[in-house]
C-alpha positions as CSV (number, residue, x, y, z in Angstrom):
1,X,-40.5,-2.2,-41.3
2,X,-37.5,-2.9,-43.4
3,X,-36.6,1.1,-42.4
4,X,-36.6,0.6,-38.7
5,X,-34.8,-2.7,-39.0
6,X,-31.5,-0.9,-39.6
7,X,-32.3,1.7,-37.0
8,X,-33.3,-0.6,-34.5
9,X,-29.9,-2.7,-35.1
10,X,-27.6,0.5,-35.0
11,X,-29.7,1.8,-31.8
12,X,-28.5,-1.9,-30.3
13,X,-25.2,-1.6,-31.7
14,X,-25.0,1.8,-30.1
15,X,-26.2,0.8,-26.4
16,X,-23.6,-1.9,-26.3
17,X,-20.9,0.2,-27.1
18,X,-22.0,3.2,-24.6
19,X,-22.2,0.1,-21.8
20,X,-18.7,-1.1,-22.7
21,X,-17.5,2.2,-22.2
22,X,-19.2,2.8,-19.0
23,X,-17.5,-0.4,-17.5
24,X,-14.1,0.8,-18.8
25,X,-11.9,1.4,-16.0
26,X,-8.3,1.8,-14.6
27,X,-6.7,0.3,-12.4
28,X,-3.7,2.1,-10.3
29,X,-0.9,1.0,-8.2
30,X,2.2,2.4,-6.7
31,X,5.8,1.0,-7.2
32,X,6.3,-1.5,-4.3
33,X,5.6,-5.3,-4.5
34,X,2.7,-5.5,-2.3
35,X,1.1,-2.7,-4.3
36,X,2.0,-3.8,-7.8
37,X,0.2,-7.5,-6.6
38,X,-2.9,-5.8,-5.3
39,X,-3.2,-4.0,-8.4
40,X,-2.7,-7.0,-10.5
41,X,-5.2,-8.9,-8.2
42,X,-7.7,-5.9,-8.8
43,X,-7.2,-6.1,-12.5
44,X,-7.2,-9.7,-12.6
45,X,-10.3,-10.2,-10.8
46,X,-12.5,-6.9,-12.5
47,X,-11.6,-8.0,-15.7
48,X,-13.3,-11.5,-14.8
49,X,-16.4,-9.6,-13.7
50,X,-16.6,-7.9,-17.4
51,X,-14.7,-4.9,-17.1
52,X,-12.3,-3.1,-19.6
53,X,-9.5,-2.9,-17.0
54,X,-6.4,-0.5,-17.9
55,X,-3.4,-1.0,-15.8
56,X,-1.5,1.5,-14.9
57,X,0.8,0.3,-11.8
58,X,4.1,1.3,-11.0
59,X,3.5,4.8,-10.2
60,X,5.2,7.5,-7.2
61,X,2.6,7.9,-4.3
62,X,2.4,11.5,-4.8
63,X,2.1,10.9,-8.5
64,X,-0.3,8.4,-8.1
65,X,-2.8,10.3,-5.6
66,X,-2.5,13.4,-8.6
67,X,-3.4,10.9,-11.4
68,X,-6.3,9.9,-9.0
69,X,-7.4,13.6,-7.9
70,X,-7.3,14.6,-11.9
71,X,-9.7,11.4,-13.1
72,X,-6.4,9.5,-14.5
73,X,-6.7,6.7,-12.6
74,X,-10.5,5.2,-11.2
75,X,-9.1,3.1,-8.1
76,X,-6.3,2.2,-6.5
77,X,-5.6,0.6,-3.0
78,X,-4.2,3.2,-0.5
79,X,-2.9,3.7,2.9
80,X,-5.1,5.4,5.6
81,X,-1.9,6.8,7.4
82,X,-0.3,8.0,4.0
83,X,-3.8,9.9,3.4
84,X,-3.5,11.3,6.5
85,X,-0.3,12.9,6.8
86,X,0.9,13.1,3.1
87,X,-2.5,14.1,1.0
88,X,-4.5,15.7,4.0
89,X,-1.5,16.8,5.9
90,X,-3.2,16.2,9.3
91,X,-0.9,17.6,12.0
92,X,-2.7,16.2,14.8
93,X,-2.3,12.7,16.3
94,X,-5.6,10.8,15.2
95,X,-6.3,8.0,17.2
96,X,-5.4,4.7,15.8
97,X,-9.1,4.0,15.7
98,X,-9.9,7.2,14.1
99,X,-7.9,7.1,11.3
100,X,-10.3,5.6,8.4
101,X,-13.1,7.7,9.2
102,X,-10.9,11.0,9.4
103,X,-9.7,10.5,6.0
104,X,-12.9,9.0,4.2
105,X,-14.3,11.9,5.1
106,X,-11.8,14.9,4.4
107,X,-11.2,12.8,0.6
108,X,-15.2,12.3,0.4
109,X,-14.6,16.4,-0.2
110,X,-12.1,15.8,-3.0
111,X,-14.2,13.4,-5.0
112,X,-12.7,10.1,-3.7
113,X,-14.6,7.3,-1.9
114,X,-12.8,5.1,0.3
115,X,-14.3,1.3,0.5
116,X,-14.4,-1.3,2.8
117,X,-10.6,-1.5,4.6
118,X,-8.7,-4.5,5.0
119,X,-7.3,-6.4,7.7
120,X,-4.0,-5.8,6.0
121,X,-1.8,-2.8,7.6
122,X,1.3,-2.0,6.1
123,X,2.5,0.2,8.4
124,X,6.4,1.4,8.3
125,X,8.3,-0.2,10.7
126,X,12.5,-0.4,12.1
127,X,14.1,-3.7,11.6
128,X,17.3,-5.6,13.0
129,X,18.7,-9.2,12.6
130,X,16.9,-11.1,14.8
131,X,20.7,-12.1,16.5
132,X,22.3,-8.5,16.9
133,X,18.9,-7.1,18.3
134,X,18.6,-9.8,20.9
135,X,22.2,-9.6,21.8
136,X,21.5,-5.6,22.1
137,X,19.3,-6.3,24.1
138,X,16.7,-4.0,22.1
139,X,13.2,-4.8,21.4
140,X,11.1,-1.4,21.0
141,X,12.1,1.8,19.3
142,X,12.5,3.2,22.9
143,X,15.5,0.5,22.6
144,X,17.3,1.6,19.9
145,X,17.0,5.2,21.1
146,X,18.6,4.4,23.9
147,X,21.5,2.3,22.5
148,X,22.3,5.1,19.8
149,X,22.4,7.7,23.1
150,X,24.6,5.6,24.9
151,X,27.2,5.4,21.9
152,X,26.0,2.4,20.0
153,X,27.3,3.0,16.4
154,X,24.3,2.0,14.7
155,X,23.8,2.0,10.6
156,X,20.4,2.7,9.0
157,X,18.7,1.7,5.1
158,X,15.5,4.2,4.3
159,X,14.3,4.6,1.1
160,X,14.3,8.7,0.0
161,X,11.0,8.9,0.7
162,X,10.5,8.0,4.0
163,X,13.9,10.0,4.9
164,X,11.6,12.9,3.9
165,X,8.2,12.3,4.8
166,X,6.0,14.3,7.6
167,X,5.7,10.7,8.8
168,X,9.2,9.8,8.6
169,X,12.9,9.7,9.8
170,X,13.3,13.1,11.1
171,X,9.6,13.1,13.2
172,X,10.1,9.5,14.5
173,X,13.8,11.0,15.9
174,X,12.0,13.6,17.6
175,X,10.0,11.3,19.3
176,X,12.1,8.8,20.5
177,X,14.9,11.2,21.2
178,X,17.9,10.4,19.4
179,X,19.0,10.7,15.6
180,X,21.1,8.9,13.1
181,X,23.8,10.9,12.0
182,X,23.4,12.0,8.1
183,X,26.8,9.8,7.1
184,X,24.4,6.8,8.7
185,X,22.2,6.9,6.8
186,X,21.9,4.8,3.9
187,X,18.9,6.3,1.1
188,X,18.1,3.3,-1.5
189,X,15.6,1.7,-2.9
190,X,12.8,0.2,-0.9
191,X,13.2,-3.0,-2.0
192,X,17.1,-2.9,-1.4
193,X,17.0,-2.2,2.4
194,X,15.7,-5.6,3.2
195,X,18.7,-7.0,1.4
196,X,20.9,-4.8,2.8
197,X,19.9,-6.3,6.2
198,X,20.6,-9.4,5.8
199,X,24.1,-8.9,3.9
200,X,24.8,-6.6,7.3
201,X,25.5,-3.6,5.2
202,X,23.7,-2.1,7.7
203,X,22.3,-2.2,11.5
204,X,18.4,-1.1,11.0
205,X,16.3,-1.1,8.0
206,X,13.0,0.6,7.5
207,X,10.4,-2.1,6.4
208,X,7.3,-2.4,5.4
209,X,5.3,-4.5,8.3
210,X,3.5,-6.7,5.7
211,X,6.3,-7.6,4.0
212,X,7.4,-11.2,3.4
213,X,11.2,-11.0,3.5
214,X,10.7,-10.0,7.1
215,X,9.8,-13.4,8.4
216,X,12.0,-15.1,5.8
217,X,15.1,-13.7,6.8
218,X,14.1,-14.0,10.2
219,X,14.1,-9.8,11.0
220,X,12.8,-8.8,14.2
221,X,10.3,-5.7,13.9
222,X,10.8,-3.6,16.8
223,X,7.9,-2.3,18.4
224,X,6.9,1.6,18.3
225,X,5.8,1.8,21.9
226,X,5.3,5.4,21.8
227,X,2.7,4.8,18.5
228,X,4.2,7.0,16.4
229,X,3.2,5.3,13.0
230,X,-0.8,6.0,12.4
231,X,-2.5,2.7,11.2
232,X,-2.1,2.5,7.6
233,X,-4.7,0.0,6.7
234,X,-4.6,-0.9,3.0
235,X,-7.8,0.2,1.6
236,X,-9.5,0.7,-1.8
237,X,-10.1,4.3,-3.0
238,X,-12.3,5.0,-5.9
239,X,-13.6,8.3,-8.0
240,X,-17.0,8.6,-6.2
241,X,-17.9,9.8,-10.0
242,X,-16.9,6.5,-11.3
243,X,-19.5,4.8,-8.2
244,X,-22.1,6.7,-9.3
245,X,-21.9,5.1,-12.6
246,X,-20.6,1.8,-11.9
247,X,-22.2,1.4,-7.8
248,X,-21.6,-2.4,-8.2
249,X,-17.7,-1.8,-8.5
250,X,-18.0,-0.8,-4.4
251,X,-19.1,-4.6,-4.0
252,X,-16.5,-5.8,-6.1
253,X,-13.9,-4.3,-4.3
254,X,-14.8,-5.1,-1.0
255,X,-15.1,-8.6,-1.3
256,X,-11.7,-8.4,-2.0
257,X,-10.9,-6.4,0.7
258,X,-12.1,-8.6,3.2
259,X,-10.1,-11.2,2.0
260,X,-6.8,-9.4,3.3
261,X,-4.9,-9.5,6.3
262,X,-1.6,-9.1,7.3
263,X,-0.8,-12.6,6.8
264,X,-1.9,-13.0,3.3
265,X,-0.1,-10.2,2.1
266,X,2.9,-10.8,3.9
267,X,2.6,-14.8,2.5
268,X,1.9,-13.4,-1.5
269,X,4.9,-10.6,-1.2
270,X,7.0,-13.2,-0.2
271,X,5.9,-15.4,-3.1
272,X,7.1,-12.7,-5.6
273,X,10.4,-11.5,-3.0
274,X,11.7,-14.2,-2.2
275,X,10.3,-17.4,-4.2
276,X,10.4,-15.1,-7.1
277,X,7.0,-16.1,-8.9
278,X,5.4,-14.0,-10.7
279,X,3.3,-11.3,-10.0
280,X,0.8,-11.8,-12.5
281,X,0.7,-16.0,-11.3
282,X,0.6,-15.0,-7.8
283,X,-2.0,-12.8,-8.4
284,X,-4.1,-15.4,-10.6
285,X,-3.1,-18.1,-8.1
286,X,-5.0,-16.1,-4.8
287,X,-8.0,-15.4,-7.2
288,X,-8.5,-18.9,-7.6
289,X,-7.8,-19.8,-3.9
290,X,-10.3,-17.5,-2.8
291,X,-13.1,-18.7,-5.9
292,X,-13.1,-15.0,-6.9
293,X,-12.3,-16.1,-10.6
């Protein structure tokens, strides 16, 4: 008896360290403010179910997707319309509608499981100043391409990324039917075009739609009327292999998934944007709001 008393006690020692492991998971996020707080909300909250969360936010899209795709990363929250064009490079215009299910399943073949998706859709959008777009008289994207075709001398702020992207600058000029010239166009940081904005550095400013600057410095988001941007519904994508160990993680995530929309992202980004909390108490703070921690 005294024998098996050891064994028994390094058979128990050696169960709880295999289930440890097994619960061990990272966390992802790219380099924007909305997705550096969903990935600190993700963290927060796992970590208060048990898990042994590693973070690792901050990362390029494409980067990102990679770590994902190579079993560096376990979940992160992406973009149905990013899947779609960037990952999947889906040529085709996919109904708005169509959009989750056409890249759950073309990822489902690359070993990724999308969740539950939120209310929350972060498309990209055009900006103006509220004043100089009313006096303009321009309220769609149809607007402004007429404006700029009729002379209108109009300055734009993109980040390099979306001046490059199969869903960006060049493709949304070919659909509306006019073009910035190269010299005005102004490639920065995504955080910096909002600012430039409102310092009128420059005339338009590609936006995220969630974003909380937009309604705090009163920017007026003008409509795609042609539907040019595919619905990019924020949505949390996990390693089907990690699922099949960990099945309860799908639950997890989706209850927190159907606690966004566009309003509560757009109300925590400007928390962090323009209030200029932290993300980490911002993050803790919705937790608590929602009785998730």
């Amino acid at each position: 008896m005294n024998l098996l008393r050891p064994l028994a006690l390094a058979a128990g020692l050696m169960a709880v360290a295999f289930t440890a492991q097994a619960q061990s998971v990272v966390v992802g996020g790219k380099n924007f403010t909305e997705q550096q707080l969903i990935s600190e909300i993700t963290a927060q909250y796992l970590t208060e179910k048990g898990y042994d969360v590693d973070r690792r936010a901050g990362m390029g899209s494409a980067v990102l997707r990679e770590a994902q795709e190579n079993g560096q990363v376990d979940v992160y929250w992406e973009y149905t319309g990013t899947s779609l064009l960037n990952y999947n490079k889906v040529e085709d215009r996919v109904p708005a509608d169509q959009v989750y299910d056409t890249v759950k399943k073309l990822d489902a073949e690359k070993g990724l499981t999308w969740l539950q998706p939120s209310e929350a859709n972060n498309t990209y959008a055009l900006a103006m100043q509220r004043d100089e777009a009313e006096e303009m008289g321009i309220k769609t994207l149809s607007d402004l391409a007429s404006a700029m075709n009729d002379g209108k001398d109009l300055t734009l702020a993109s980040n390099a990324e979306w001046y490059a992207r199969d869903d960006g600058l060049k493709p949304l000029q070919k659909t509306y039917g006019f073009e910035f010239p190269r010299s005005d166009v102004k490639r920065m940081d995504s955080g910096l075009t909002y600012q430039a904005l409102k310092e009128d550095q420059v005339d338009v400013a590609l936006v995220f739609a969630t974003d909380g600057r937009i309604r705090a410095f009163d920017f007026v988001v003008l409509e795609d009327d042609k539907g040019f941007f595919p619905n990019y519904a924020m949505t949390p994508v996990v390693r089907t292999e990690v699922l099949e160990e960990m099945p309860e993680l799908a639950d997890h995530l989706n209850a927190l998934s159907e606690r966004l929309n566009d309003d509560v992202m757009s109300t925590l980004n400007a928390r962090v944007d323009v209030e200029k909390e932290t993300i980490e108490d911002v993050a803790a703070d919705f937790l608590k709001q929602q009785n998730l921690i």
